[in-house]
Backbone as numpy.savetxt, mean C-alpha at the origin, in Angstrom:
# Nx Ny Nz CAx CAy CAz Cx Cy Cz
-9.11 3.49 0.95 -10.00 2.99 1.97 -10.17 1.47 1.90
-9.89 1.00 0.60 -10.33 -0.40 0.46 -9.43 -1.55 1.26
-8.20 -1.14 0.75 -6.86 -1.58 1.60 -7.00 -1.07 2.95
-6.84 -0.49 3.42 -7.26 0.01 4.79 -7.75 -0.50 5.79
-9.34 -0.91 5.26 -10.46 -1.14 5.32 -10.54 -3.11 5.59
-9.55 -3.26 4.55 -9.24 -4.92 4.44 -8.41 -5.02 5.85
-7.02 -4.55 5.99 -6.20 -4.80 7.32 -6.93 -4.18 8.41
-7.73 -3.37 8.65 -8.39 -3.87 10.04 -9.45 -4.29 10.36
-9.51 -5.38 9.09 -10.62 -6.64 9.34 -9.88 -7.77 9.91
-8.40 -7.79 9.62 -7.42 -8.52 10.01 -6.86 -7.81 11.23
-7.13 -7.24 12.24 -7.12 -6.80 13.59 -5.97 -6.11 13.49
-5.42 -5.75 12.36 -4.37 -4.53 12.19 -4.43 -3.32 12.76
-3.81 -2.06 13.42 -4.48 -1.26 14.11 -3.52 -0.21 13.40
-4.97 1.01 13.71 -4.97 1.88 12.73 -4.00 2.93 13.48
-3.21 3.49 13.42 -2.33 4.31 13.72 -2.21 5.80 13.34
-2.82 6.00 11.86 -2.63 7.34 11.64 -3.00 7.42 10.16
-3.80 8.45 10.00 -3.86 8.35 7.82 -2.94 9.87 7.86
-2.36 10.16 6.26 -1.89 10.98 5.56 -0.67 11.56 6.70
0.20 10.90 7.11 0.89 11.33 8.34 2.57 11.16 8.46
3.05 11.74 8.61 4.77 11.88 8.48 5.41 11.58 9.64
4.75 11.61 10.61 4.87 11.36 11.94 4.21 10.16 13.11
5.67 9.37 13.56 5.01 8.39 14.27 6.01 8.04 15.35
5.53 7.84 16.75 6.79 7.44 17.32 7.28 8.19 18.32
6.54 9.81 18.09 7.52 10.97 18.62 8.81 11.36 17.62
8.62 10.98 16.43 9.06 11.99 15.22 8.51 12.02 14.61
8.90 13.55 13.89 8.21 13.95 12.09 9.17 14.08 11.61
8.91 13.94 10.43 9.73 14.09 8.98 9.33 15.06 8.47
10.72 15.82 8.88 10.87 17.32 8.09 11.05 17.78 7.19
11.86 16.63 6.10 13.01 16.90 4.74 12.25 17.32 3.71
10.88 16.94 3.52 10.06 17.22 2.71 8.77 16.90 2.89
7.69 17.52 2.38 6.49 17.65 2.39 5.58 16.47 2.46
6.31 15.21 2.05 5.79 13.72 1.69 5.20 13.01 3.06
4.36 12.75 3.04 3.80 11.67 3.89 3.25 10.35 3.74
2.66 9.66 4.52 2.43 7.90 3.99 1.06 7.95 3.90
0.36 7.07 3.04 -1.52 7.77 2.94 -1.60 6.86 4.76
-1.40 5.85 5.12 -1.19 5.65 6.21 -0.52 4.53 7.24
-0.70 4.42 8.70 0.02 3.97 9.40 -0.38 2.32 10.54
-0.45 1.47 10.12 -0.93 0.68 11.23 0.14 -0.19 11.44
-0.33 -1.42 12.53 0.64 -1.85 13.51 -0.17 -3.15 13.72
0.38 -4.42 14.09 -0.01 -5.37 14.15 1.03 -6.36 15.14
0.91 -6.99 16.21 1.96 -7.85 16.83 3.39 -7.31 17.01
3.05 -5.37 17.04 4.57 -4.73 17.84 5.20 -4.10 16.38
4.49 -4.38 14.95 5.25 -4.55 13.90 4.30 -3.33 13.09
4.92 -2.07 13.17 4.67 -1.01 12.74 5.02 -1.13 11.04
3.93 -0.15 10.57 3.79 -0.77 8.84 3.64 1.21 8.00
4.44 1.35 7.53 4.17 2.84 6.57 3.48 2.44 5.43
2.33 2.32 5.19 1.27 2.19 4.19 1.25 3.06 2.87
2.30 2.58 1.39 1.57 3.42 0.78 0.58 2.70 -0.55
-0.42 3.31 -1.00 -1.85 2.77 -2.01 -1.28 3.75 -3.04
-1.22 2.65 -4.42 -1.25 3.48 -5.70 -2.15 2.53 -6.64
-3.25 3.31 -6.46 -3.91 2.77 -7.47 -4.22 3.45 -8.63
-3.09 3.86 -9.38 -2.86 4.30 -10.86 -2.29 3.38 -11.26
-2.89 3.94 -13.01 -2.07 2.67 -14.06 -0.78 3.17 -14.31
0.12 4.41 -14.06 1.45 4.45 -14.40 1.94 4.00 -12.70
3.32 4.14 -12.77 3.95 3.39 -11.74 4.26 4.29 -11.27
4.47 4.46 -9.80 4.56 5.75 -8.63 6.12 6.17 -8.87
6.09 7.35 -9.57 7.82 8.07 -9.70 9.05 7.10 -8.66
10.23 7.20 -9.29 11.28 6.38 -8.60 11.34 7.87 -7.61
11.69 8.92 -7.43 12.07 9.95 -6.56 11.09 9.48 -5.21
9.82 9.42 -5.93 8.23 9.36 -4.55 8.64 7.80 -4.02
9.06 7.03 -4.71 9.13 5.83 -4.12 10.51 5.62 -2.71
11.77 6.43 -3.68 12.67 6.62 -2.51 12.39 7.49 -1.40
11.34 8.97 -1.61 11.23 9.43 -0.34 10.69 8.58 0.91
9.68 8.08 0.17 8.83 7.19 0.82 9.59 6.41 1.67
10.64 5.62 1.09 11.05 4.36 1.82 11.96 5.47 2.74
12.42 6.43 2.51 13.35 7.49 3.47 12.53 7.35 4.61
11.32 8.09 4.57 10.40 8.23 5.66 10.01 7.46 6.58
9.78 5.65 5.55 9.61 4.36 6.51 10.65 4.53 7.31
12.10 4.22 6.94 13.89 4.65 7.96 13.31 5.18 8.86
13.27 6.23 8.36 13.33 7.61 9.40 12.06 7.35 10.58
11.48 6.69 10.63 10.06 6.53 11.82 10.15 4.96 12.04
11.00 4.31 11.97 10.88 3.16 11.77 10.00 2.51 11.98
9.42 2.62 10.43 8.64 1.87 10.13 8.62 0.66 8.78
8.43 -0.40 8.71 8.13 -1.34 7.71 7.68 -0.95 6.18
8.01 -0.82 5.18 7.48 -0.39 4.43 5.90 -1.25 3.49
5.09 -0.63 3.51 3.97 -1.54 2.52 3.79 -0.97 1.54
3.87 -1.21 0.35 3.63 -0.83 -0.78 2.53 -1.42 -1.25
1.46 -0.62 -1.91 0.47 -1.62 -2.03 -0.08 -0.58 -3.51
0.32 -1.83 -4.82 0.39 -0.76 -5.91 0.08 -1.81 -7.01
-0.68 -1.32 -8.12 -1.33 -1.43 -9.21 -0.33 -2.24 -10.05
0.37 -1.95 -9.94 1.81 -2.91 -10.45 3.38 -1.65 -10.24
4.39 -2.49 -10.46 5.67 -2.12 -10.27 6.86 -2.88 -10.91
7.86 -1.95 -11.68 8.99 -2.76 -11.62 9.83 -3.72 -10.53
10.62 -4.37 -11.23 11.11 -5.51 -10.76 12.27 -4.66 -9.49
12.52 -3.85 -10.22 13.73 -3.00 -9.31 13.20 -2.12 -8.01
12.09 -1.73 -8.45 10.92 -0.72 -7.18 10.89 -2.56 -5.78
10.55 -3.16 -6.45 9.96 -4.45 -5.31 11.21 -4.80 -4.38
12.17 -4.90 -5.53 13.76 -5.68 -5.04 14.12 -4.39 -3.56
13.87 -3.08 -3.85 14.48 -2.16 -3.28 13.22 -1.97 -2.09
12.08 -2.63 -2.17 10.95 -2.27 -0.94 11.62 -3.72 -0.18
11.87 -4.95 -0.84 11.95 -5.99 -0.02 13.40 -5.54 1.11
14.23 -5.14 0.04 15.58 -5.02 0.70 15.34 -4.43 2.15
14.10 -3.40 1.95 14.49 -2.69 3.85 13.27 -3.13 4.70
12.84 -4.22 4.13 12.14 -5.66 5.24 10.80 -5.43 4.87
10.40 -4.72 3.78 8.95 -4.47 3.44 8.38 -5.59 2.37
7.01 -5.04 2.41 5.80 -6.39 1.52 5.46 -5.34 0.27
5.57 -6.01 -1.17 5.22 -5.45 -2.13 3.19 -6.24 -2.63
2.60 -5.75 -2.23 1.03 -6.14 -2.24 1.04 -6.11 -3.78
0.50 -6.42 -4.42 0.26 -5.66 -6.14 -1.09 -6.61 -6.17
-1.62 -5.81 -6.84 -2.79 -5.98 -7.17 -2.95 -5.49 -9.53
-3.51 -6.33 -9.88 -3.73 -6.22 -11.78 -4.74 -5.32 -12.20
-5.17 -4.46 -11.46 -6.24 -4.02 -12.10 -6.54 -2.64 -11.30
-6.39 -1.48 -11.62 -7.15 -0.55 -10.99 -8.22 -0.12 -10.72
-8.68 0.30 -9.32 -9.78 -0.06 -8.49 -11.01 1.30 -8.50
-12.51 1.15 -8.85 -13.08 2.12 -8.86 -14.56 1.35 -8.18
-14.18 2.35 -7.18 -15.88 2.39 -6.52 -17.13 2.21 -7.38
-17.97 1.63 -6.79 -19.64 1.77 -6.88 -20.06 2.89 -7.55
-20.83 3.00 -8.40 -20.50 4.43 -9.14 -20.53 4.81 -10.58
-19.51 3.99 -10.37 -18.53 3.97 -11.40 -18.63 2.76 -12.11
-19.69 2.03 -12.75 -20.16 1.09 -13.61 -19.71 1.57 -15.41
-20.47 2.53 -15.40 -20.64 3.14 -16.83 -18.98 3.61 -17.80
-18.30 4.27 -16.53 -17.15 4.56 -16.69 -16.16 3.41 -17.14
-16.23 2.57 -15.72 -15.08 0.85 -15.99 -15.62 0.08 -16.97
-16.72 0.08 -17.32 -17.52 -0.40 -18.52 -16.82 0.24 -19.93
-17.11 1.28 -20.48 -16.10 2.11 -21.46 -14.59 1.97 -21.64
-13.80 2.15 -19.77 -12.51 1.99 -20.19 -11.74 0.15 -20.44
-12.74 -0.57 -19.99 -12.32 -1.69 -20.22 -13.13 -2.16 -21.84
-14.02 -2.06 -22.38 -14.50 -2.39 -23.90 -13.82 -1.24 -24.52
-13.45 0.09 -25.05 -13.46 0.79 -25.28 -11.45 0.56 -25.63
-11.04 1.08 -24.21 -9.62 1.83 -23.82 -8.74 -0.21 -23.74
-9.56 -0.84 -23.24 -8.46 -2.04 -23.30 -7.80 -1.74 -21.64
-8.27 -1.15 -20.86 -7.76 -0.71 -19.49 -7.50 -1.59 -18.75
-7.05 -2.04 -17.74 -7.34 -3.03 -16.96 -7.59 -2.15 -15.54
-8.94 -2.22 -15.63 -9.80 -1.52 -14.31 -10.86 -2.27 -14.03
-10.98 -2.05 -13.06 -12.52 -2.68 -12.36 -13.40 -2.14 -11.16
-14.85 -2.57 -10.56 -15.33 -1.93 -9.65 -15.07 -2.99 -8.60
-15.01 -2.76 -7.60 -14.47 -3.45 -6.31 -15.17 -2.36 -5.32
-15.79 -3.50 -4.31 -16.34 -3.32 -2.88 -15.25 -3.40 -2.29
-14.57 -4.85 -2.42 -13.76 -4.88 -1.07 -12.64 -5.79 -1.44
-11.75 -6.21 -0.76 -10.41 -7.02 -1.17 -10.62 -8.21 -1.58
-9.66 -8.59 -2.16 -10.52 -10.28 -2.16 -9.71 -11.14 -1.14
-9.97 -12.03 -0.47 -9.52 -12.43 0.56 -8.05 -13.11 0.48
-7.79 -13.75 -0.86 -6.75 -14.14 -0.87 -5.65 -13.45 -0.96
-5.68 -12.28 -1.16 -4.89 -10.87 -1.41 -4.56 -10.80 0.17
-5.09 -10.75 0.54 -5.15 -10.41 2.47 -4.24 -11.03 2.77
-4.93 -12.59 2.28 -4.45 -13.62 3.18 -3.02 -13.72 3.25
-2.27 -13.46 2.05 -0.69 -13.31 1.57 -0.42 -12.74 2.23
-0.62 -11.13 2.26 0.11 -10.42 3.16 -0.06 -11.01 4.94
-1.11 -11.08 5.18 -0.94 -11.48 6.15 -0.07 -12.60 6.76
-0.25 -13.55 5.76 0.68 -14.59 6.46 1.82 -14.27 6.31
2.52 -13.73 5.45 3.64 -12.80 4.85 4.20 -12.27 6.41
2.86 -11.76 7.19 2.94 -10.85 8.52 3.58 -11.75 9.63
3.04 -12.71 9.56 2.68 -14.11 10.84 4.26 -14.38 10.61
4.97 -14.77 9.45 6.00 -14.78 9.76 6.76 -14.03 10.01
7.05 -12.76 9.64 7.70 -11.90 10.29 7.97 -11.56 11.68
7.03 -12.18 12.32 6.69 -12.21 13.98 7.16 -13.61 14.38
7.35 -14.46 13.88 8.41 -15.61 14.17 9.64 -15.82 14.50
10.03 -14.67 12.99 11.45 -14.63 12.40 11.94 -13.16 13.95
């Protein structure tokens, strides 16, 4: 929601959550879908959020980018961190690798991110909302793409 929540503060438009289908196709091959879908200046975006501390399986990462192909759509990856080879292979099919250092826990959740960061050595935190300069990258990241 947080990511989400950030691009259509940036007049990004919301297209679709948890959805395999865009366009007038679905993706049949397997069960996988994108958490979600928006669009900005004609420039359709397959959204996926991992905010875990291990790194999203290489198999989930290739379906994924299958699915962007297949609906053509842009790929966004927007993940807790990633190898060098996961980024190289999102840039290659015209997508934005977002990364963010720290995994993200709601309001709430004080007592918990408190423990796993003194305690576990975690790198977690509580977060309302994006921080703007995070945005701002991708976005301008966006602005050119609509140039080019």
């Amino acid at each position: 929601m947080l990511f989400e929540n950030a691009l259509l503060e940036r007049r990004f438009q919301f297209i679709d959550k948890h959805s395999n289908s865009c366009f007038g196709k679905s993706w049949k091959k397997t069960e996988h879908n994108l958490d979600f879908i928006v669009e900005r200046d004609g420039i359709p975006y397959g959204c996926e959020v991992k905010n875990t501390l291990d790194y999203i399986p290489r198999d989930e990462l290739a379906t994924k980018l299958e699915i962007c192909d297949f609906l053509g759509l842009r790929p966004l990856f927007i993940m807790r961190g990633s190898p060098k080879s996961y980024n190289y292979e999102i840039i290659g099919r015209g997508g934005y690798v977002w990364i963010f250092l720290k995994q993200y826990y709601p309001l709430g959740y004080e007592s918990l991110v408190k423990e796993m960061t003194e305690v576990l050595e975690l790198p977690v935190k509580i977060c309302r909302v994006i921080e703007e300069g995070d945005v701002d990258r991708f976005e301008n990241w966006h602005k050119r793409q609509v140039k080019s």
